[in-house]
KOLTOR-418880 format. One record per atom (N, C-alpha, C, CB): x, y, z; residue in one letter. Coordinates in steps of 0.1 Angstrom, whole numbers, plus 5000, padded with zeros to 4 digits. Glycine has a CB too. Layout:
XYZA/...
! end
This chain:
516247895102X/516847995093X/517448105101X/515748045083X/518648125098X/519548255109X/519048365101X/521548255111X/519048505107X/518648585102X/519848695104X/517348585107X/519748795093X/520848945091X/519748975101X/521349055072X/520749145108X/519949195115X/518949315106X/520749245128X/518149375112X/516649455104X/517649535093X/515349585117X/517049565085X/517249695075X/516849815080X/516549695062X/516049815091X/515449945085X/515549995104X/513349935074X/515350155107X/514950125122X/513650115129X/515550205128X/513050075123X/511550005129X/512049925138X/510549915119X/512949865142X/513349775152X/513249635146X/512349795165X/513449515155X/513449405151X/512149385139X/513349325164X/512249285134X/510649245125X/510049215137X/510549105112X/508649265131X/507549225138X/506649175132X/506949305145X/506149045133X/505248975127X/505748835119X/504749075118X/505348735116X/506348625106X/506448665095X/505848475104X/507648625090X/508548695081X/508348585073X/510048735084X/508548675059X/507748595043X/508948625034X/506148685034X/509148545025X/510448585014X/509248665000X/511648405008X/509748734996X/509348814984X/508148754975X/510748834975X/508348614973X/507548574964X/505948534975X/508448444953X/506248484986X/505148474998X/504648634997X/505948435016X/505448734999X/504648885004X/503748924991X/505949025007X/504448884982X/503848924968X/502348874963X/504848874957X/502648774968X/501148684969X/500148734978X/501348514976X/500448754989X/499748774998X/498848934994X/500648755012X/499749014989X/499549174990X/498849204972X/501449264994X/499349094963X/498649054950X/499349144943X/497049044947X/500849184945X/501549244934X/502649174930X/501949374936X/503149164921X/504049104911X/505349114923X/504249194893X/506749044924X/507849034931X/508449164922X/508748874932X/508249184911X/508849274904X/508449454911X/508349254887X/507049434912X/506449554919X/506849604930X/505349534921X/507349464939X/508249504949X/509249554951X/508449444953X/510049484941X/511549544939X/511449654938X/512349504930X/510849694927X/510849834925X/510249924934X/510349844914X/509649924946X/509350024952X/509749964961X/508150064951X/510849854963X/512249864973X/513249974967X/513249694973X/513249954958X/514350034950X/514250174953X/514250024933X/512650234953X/512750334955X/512550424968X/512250344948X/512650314972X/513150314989X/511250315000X/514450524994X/510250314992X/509150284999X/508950165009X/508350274990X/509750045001X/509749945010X/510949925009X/509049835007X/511149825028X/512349775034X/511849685042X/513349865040X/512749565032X/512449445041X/513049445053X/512849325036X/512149355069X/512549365081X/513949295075X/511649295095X/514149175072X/515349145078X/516149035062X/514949045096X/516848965062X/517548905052X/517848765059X/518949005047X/517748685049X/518048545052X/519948505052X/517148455040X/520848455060X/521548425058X/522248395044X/521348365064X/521048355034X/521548395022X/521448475011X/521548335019X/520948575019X/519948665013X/519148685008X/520048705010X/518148625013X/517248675010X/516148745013X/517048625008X/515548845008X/514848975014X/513448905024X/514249104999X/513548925032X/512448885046X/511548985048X/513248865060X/510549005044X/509049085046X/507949045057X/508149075032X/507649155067X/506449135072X/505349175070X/506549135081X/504449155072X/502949245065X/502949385069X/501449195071X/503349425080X/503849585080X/504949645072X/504349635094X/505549565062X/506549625058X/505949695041X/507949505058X/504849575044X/504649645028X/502849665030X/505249485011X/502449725043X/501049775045X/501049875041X/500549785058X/501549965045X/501250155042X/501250135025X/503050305048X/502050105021X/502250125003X/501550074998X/503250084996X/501049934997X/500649864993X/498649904996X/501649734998X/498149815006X/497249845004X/496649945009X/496849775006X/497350055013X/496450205018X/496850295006X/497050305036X/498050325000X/498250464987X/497950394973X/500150534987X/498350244969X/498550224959X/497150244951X/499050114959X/495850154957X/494750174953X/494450364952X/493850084964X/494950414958X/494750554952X/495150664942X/494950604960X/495450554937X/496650674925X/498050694931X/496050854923X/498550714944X/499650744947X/500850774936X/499950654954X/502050864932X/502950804924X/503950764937X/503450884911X/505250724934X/506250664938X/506350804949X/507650614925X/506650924939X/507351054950X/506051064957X/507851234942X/504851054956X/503851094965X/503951044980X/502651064959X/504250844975X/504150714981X/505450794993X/504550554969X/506450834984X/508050844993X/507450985005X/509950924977X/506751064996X/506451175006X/505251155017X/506151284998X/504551125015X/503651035025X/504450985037X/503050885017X/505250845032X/505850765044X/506950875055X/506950615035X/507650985043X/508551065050X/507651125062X/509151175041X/506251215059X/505551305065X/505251235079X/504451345056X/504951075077X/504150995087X/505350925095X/502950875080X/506750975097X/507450895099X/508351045107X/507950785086X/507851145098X/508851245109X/507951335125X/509351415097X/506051315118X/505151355127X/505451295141X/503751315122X/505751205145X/505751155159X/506851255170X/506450975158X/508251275159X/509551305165X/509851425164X/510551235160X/508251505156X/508351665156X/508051745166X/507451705147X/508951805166X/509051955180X/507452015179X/510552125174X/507252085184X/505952185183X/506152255172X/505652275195X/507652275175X/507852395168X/508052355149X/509352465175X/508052225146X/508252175137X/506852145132X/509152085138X/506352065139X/505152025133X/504052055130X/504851985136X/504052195125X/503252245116X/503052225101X/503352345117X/504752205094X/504752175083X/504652025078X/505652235080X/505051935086X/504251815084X/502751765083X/504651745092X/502351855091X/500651855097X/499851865086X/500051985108X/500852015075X/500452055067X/500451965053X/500952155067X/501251895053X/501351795043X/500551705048X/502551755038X/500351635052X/499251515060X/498051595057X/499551475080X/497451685057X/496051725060X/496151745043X/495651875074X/497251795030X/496951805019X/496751645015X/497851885012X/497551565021X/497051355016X/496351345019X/497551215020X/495551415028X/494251335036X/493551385025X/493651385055X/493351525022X/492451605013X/492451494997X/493151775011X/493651494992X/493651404980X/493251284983X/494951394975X/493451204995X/492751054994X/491551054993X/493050965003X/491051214999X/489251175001X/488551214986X/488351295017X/489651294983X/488751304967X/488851164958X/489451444956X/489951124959X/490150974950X/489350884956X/491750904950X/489350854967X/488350784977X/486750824969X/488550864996X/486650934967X/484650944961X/484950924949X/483551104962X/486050974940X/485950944924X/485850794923X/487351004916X/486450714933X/486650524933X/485050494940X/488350434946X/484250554945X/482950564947X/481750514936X/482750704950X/482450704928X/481350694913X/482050594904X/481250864902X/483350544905X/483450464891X/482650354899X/485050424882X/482550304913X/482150144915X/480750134911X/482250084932X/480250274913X/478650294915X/478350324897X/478150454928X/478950364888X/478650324877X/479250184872X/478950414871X/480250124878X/480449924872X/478949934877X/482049764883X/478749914888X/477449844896X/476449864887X/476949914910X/476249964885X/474849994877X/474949964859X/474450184880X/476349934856X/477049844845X/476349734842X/478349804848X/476749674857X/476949504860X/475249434862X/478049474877X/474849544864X/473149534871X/472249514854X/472549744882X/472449624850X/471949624832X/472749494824X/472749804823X/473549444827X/473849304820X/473549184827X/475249284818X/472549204841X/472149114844X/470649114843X/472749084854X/470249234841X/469149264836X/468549174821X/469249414836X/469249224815X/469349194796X/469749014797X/471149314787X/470748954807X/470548824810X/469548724813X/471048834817X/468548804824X/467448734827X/466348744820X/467148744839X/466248854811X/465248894801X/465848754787X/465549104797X/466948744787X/466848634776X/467148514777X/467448664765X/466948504787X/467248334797X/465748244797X/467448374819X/465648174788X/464248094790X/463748034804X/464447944781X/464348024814X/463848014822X/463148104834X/464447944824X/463348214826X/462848384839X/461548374831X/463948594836X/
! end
């Protein structure tokens, strides 16, 4: 399969390259979900097939996918995130205070969503525990 050159400047793709409905599987969101947060420029596929078709590697749809999505992220949050973590490297001294400053407010918001996704697991659990309780209590064989 010949390949267009990258979309994006991450450089060449790194990693084996998946067509949309492969990435989608793998990452367990709809090809539609993708598009749309191609669209909104979160994701960019490494590269395009000769006939175009959009070519994904697992870094292309890591950051979004399984680190912000599970957190609530919205799209502008998702867009401001990737901007903040993408200008930090190439920031002056003199710049990078205000990126620092937004990174240290995501960090702050993920860790509170991070414990609220704590108490809800730890109340399913203690859910899931009481219906297996009430299970073995009317199970003829306990």
């Amino acid at each position: 399969m010949a390949l267009i050159a990258p979309q994006h400047s991450c450089g060449p793709a790194a990693g084996r390259l998946m067509q949309i409905g492969e990435a989608a599987d793998r990452v367990g969101l709809s090809i539609r979900t993708i598009r749309h947060y191609e669209d909104a420029g979160l994701i960019v596929p490494s590269a395009r097939s000769e006939s175009g078709f959009r070519l994904y590697t697992e870094p292309d749809l890591d950051a979004v996918v399984k680190r912000m999505k599970p957190l609530g992220f919205t799209l502008d949050e998702m867009r401001d995130l990737l901007g903040v973590l993408d200008a930090l490297p190439t920031a002056s001294d003199e710049h990078r205070p205000a990126p620092l400053d937004r990174l240290g407010m995501f960090h702050t918001v993920a860790t509170a969503r991070v414990s609220a996704l704590h108490e809800q697991l730890a109340t399913a659990e203690g859910f899931a525990d009481t219906l297996r309780r009430r299970l073995d209590q009317h199970t003829p064989d306990h």
